[in-house]
DRENMARTOR-964556 format. One line per 3 residues: number of its first residue (from 1); their letters; for each residue x, y, z of C-alpha. Coordinates in steps of 0.2 Angstrom, whole numbers. Each point is the difference from the previous one (the first is absolute). Last residue first. Layout:
<rs>
NUM	a	X:Y:Z  ...;
</rs>
This chain:
<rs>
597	xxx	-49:-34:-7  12:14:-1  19:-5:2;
594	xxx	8:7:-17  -9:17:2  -2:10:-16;
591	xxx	5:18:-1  -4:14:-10  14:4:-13;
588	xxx	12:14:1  -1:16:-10  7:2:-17;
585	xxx	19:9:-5  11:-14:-3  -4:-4:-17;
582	xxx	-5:-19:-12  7:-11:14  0:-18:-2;
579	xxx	-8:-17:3  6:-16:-8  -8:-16:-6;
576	xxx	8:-14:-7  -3:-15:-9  16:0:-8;
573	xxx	-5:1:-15  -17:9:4  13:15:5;
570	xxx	-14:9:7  0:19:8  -13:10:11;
567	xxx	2:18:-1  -2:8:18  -13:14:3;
564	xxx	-4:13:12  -16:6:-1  -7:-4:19;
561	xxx	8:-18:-6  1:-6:-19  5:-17:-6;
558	xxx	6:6:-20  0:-12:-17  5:2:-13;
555	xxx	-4:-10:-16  -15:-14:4  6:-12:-12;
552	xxx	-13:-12:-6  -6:-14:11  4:-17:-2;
549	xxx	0:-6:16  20:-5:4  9:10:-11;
546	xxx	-11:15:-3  -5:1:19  -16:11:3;
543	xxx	-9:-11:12  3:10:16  11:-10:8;
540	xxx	11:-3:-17  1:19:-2  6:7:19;
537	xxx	14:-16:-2  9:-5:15  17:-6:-6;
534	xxx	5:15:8  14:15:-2  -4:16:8;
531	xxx	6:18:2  6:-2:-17  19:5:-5;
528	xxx	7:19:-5  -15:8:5  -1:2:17;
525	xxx	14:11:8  18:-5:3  0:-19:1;
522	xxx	-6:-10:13  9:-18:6  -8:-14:-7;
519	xxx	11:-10:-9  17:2:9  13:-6:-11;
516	xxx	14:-14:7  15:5:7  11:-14:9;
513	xxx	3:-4:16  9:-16:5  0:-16:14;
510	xxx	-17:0:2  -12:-9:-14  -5:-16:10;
507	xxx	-2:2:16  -15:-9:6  -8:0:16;
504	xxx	5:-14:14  -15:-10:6  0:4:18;
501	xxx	8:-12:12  -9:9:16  12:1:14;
498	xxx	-2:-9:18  -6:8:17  -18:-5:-8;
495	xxx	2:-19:0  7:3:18  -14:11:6;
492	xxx	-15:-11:-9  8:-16:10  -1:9:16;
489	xxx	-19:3:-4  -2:-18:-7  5:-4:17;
486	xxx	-10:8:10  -14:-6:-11  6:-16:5;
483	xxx	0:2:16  -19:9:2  -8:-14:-9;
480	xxx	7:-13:8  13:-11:-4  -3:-20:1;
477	xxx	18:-6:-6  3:-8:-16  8:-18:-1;
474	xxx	12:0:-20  -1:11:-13  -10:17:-3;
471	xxx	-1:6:-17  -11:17:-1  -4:8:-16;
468	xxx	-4:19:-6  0:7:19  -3:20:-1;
465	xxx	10:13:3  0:21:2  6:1:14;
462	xxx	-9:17:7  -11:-12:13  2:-17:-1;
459	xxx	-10:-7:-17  -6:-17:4  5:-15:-9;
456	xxx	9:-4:18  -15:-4:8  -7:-11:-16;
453	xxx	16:-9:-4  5:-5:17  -21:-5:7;
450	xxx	1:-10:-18  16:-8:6  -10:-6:20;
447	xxx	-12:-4:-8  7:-13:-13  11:-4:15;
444	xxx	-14:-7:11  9:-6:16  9:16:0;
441	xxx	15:-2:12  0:8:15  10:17:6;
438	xxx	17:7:3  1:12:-18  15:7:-2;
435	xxx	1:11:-13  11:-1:-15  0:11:-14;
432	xxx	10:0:-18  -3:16:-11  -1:0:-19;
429	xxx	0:17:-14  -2:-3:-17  -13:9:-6;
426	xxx	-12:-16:1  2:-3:18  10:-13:10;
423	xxx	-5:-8:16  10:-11:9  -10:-3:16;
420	xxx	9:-10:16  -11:-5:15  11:-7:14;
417	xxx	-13:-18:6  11:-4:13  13:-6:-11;
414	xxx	-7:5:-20  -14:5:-8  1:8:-21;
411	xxx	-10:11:-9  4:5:-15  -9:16:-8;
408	xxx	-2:8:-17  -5:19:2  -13:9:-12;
405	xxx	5:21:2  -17:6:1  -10:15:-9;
402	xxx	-20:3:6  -14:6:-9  -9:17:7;
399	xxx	-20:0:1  -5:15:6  5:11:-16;
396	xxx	-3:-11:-12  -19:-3:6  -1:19:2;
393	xxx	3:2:-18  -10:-15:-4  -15:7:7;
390	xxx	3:16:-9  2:-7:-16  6:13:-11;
387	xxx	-4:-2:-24  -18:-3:3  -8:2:-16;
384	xxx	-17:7:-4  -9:1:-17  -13:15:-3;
381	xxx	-17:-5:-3  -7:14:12  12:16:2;
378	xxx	16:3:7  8:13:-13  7:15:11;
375	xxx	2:-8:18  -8:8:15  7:-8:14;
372	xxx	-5:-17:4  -13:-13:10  1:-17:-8;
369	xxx	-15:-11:1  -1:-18:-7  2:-6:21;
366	xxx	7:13:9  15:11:-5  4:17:7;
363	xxx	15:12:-5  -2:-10:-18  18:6:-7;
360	xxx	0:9:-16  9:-5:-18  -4:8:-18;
357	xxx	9:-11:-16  -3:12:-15  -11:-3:-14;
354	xxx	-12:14:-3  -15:-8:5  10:-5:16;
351	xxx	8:-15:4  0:-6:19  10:-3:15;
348	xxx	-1:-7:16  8:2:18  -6:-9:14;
345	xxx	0:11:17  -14:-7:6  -2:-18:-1;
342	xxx	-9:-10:-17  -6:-18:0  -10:-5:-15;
339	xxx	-4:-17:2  -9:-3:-15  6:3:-14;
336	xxx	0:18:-13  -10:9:15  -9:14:-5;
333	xxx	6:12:9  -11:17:9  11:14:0;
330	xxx	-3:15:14  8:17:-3  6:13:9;
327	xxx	0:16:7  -17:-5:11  -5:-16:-9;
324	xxx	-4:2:-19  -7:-16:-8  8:-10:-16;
321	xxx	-8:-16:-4  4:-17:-9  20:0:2;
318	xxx	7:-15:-10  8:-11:7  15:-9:10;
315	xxx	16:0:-12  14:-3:9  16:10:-5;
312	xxx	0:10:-15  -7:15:-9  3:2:-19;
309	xxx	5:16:-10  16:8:4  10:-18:6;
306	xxx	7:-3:-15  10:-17:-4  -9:-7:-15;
303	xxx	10:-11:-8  18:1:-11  9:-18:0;
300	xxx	19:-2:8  -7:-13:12  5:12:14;
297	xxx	-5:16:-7  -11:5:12  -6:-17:10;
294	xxx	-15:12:5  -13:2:16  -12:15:3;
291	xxx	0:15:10  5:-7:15  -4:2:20;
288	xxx	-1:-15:11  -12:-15:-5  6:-7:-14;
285	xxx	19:-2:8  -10:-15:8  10:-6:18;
282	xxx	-7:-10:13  2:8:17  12:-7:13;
279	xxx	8:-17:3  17:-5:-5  15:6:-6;
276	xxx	17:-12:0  16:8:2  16:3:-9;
273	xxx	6:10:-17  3:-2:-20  -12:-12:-2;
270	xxx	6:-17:-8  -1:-3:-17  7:-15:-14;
267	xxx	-4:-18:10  -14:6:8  -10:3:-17;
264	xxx	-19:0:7  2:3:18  12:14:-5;
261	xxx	-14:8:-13  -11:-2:16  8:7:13;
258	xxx	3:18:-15  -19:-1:-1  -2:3:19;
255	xxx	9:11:1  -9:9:-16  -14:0:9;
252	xxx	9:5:19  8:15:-10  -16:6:-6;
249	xxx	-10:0:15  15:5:13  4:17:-12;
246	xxx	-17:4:-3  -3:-2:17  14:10:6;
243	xxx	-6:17:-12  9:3:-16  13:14:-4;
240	xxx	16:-10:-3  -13:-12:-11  7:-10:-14;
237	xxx	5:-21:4  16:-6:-8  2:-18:-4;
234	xxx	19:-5:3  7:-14:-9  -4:1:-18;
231	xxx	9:-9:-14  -15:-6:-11  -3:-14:9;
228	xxx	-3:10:14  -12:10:-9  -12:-10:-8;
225	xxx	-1:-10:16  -7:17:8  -12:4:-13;
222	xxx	-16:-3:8  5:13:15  4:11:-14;
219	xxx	-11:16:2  5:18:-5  -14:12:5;
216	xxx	-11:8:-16  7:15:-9  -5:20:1;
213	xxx	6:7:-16  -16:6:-7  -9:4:15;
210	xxx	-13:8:-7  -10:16:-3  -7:2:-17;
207	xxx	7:-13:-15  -1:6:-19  2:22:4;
204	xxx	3:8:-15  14:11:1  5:-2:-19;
201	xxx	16:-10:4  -12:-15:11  -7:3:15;
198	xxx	2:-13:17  -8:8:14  10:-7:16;
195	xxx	-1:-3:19  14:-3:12  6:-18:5;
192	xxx	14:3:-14  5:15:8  5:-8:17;
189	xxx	7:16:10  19:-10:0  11:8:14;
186	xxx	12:-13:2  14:7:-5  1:-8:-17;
183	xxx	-21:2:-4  5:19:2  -11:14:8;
180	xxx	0:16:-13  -21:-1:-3  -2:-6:-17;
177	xxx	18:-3:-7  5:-7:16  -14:-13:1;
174	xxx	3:-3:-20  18:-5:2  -2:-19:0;
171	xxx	14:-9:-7  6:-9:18  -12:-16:-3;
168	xxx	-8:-1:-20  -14:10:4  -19:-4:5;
165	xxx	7:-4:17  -11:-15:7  -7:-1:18;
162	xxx	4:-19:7  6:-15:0  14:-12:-9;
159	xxx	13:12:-3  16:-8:-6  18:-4:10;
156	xxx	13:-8:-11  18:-4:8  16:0:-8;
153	xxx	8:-12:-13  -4:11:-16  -5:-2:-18;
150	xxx	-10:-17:3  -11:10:10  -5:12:-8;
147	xxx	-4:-9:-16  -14:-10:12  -4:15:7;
144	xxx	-5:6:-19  -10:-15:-3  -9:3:15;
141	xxx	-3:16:-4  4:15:7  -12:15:4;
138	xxx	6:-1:18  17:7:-3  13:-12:9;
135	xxx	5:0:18  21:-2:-5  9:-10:16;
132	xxx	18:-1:4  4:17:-10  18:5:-1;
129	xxx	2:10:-18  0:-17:-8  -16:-5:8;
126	xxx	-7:16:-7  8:0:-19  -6:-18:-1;
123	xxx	-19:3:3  1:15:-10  6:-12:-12;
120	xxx	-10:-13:3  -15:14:-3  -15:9:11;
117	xxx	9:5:17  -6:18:-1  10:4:17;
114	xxx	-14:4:10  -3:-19:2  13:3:12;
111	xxx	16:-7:-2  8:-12:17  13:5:7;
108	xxx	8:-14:11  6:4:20  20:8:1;
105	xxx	-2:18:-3  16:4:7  7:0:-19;
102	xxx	-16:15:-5  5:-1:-18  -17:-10:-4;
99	xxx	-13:19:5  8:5:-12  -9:-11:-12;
96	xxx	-19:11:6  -15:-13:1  2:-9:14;
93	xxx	-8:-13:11  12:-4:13  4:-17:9;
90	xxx	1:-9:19  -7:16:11  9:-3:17;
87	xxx	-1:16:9  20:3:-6  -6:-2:-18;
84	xxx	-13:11:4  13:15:8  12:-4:-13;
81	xxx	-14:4:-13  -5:17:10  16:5:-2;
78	xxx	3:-2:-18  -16:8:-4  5:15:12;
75	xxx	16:1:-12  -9:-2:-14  -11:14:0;
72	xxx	6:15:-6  2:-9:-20  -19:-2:3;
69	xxx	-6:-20:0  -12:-8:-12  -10:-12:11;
66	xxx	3:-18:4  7:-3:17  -13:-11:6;
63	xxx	7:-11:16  -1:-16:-3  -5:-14:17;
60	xxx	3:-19:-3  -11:-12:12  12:-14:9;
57	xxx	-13:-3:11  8:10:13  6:11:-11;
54	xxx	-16:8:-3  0:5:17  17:8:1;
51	xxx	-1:10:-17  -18:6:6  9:7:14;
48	xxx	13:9:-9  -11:6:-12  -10:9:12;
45	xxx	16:9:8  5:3:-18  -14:11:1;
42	xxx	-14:-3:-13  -6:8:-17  -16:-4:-12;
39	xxx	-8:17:-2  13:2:-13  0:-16:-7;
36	xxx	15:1:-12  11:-7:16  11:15:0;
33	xxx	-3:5:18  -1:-7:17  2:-16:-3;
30	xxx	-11:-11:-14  -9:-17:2  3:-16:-11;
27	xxx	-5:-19:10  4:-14:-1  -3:-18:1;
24	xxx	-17:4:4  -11:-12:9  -15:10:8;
21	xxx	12:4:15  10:7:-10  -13:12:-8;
18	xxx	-3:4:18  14:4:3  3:11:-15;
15	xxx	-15:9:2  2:4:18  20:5:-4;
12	xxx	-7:13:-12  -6:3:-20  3:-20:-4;
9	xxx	0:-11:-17  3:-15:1  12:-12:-10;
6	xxx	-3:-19:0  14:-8:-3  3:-16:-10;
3	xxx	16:-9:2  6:-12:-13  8:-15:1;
</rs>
């Protein structure tokens, strides 16, 4: 039987609760430092509290440790991971091995994608070194999961949603070649959503201001069953950074995806935690921010996975008319469907004539009229897309879903009508209660069971419970209201004085350290190795792939920024692509925002 978990990413306690809440089985955060998300920490404080809420569903918290570490700094490392393991954090994402020899570390380590996990023998070298858990390199295969995992007996984790990193995971060095702020402390500028002229070895200039490296948003919510058959038992959402309704939208989706692969296959998974979600907003990963979807290299096939030239999200027009109005502008849409509903606050994107992806958010919306700042290239016959929902923004926001324990109860009547109920709840804990109960018997017992199973269905207070099933035997008294949800309440406090039976993590792998290489840690200076490694091909996107389309060798080829340029290299072999440093002594590139609409 295998137990899937759905990983969530979180960048506070309010985000991971509320991914929790949404029906995570964990959830990843980082402390106070050293949790490659630099704008990403939290007390241990924080972490404490989230570890005691997420526990009470039997919800697995990881605690990020995954960025190079200074020789100066292990000591306070070591500290602050005594102080999480003591606030209750079940496993940690590492990247550094030393991090292993730590003996009174006693909770799994589990190797962070940053650890270039793209081989069996990689694979090998980490669960052999300690490693419960590898979370392999995104641009995998099924294929190459599948060869994974019948080289090693620990446990696979794989991104399933979210913003893509061009590179191969911990072999990027181009933020710190460009601008001194290393991708392996956390500090990543996001080059490749920066934008790009692409010239060839004579200067001349074949692509002008792009994003040539920016890639669409991973997307496997289709894929899941793929996966799991394939060995994988965690599915890893991306987005430390990322707003709560992201967080609740996507993880109630794919939630929801995980209950239905166990619905389908019940004798092979389970979920990896307790509790039963219900109500709230309906979830469409569609409608909050992306910039396009991929399977990347999933199916093991090249596609078109660039996100430089195309707007994405809803389509909804064309804009008919363009009119000043005091600093700004006035659009008016012509509606692709009827129905056209837009809020303020929406956020769209075009393509301009030059072809780069341009966002803005409508400040005022009413009707087919969109009131704007003044945007470079909005003009009548250009095609609109609404990549943020504001309506379903709010809609998230308001409406939260709700996590319950589901409880079995027996009731049972004896003597002068003594009301016992055995209950026992699906993490493992049970309670017995008897109340006495000096009243009439229910002439109508049918009524008298539903008014049981309805009053004591309800949720009491911070007791997180809900009735699954009722079985009550035998004459029933007639309870009112008010009793009997006095006594669910006293029911609640006993199931709750008892301890979760979490599903244990595994283990697999400790018992010895041993040396492995450490792909990914920077060399001194920049030209001994790329700055980046990528399946990602600049040629094949832009239709000039000799293998592939049958185009004739371009011979080198350069992306240049404010001046500076980087060669571009492709091993058509391998089907490779890699980025590197021609000098040092250039200025740094303008920059592109990873968040803009």
């Amino acid at each position: 039987m295998l137990r899937l978990e759905l990983l969530a990413p979180a960048k506070d306690k309010a985000v991971g609760i509320a991914a929790i809440d949404c029906g995570a089985d964990a959830v990843y955060i980082a402390g106070p430092a050293w949790g490659n998300r630099k704008a990403a920490g939290n007390s241990i404080e924080d972490i404490r509290e989230l570890c005691a809420y997420a526990h009470r569903f039997g919800v697995k918290i990881y605690l990020t440790v995954n960025t190079l570490i200074y020789p100066d700094e292990w000591p306070a490392v070591h500290s602050m991971m005594l102080q999480a393991q003591d606030a209750g954090v079940d496993a940690f994402i590492i990247r550094e091995p030393r991090l292993l020899e730590f003996s009174d570390i006693s909770v799994p380590m589990h190797a962070s994608t940053q650890c270039s996990i793209l081989t069996p023998r990689r694979a090998r070298e980490l669960e052999e070194a300690g490693c419960s858990r590898l979370i392999l390199e995104r641009g995998l295969s099924l294929e190459d999961i599948h060869a994974i995992r019948a080289a090693v007996d620990c446990e696979l984790e794989f991104f399933v949603h979210g913003a893509l990193c061009v590179c191969y995971s911990g072999e990027c060095r181009l933020s710190e070649y460009l601008d001194g702020r290393s991708a392996d402390r956390g500090e990543c500028i996001q080059a490749c959503r920066s934008l790009y002229d692409l010239e060839d070895a004579s200067g001349k200039v074949l692509v002008r201001d792009k994003a040539l490296l920016s890639m669409r948003d991973f997307k496997l919510l289709d894929r899941l069953e793929d996966l799991a058959e394939a060995g994988i038992c965690s599915f890893k959402i991306e987005g430390r950074l990322k707003n709560a309704s992201y967080v609740k939208n996507v993880v109630r989706e794919y939630s929801l995806a995980l209950d239905a692969l166990v619905q389908k296959y019940p004798e092979r998974y389970r979920r990896a935690s307790f509790g039963q979600v219900s109500g709230g907003f309906k979830p469409d990963s569609n409608r909050t921010f992306n910039r396009g979807y991929t399977t990347w290299w999933l199916d093991g096939k090249r596609g078109r996975w660039s996100a430089m030239d195309s707007a994405n999200g809803e389509y909804i027009g064309e804009i008919q008319s363009v009119r000043p109005s005091g600093s700004g502008l006035v659009l008016d849409i012509r509606p692709a469907g009827g129905g056209l509903s837009l809020a303020n606050g929406d956020g769209f994107a075009f393509t301009s004539r030059g072809g780069t992806v341009v966002g803005f958010r409508g400040d005022r919306c009413e009707g087919t009229h969109i009131w704007c700042k003044r945007i470079e290239g909005l003009r009548p016959g250009v095609k609109l897309w609404r990549n943020i929902s504001a309506a379903f923004e709010r809609e998230v926001e308001a409406s939260h879903p709700r996590r319950e324990i589901l409880v079995d109860v027996d009731v049972k009547v004896s003597g002068s009508f003594v009301v016992e109920l055995r209950a026992a709840s699906e993490d493992g804990r049970s309670a017995l209660s008897r109340f006495n109960a000096d009243v009439e018997r229910a002439e109508n017992r049918e009524r008298a069971a539903a008014m049981l199973q309805e009053q004591l269905s309800k949720r009491s207070g911070e007791y997180l419970f809900r009735v699954r099933s009722l079985d009550a035997a035998g004459p029933l008294p007639l309870l009112s209201a008010s009793t009997i949800n006095s006594m669910r309440r006293l029911l609640a406090e006993d199931l709750a004085s008892g301890e979760v039976q979490a599903i244990p993590l595994s283990k697999t792998g400790r018992g010895r350290v041993a040396t492995f290489s450490e792909s990914g840690t920077p060399a001194e200076g920049f030209a001994a190795e790329p700055l980046m490694r990528t399946r990602y091909c600049v040629r094949y996107e832009l239709g000039m792939c000799p293998k592939y389309q049958g185009a004739k060798p371009s011979g080198p080829l350069f992306l240049v920024n404010n001046g500076r340029r980087l060669a571009l290299g492709f091993d058509c072999a391998r089907c490779e692509m890699t980025v590197t440093a021609p000098d040092r002594s250039q200025s740094r590139p303008r920059g592109g925002s990873a968040e803009s609409v």
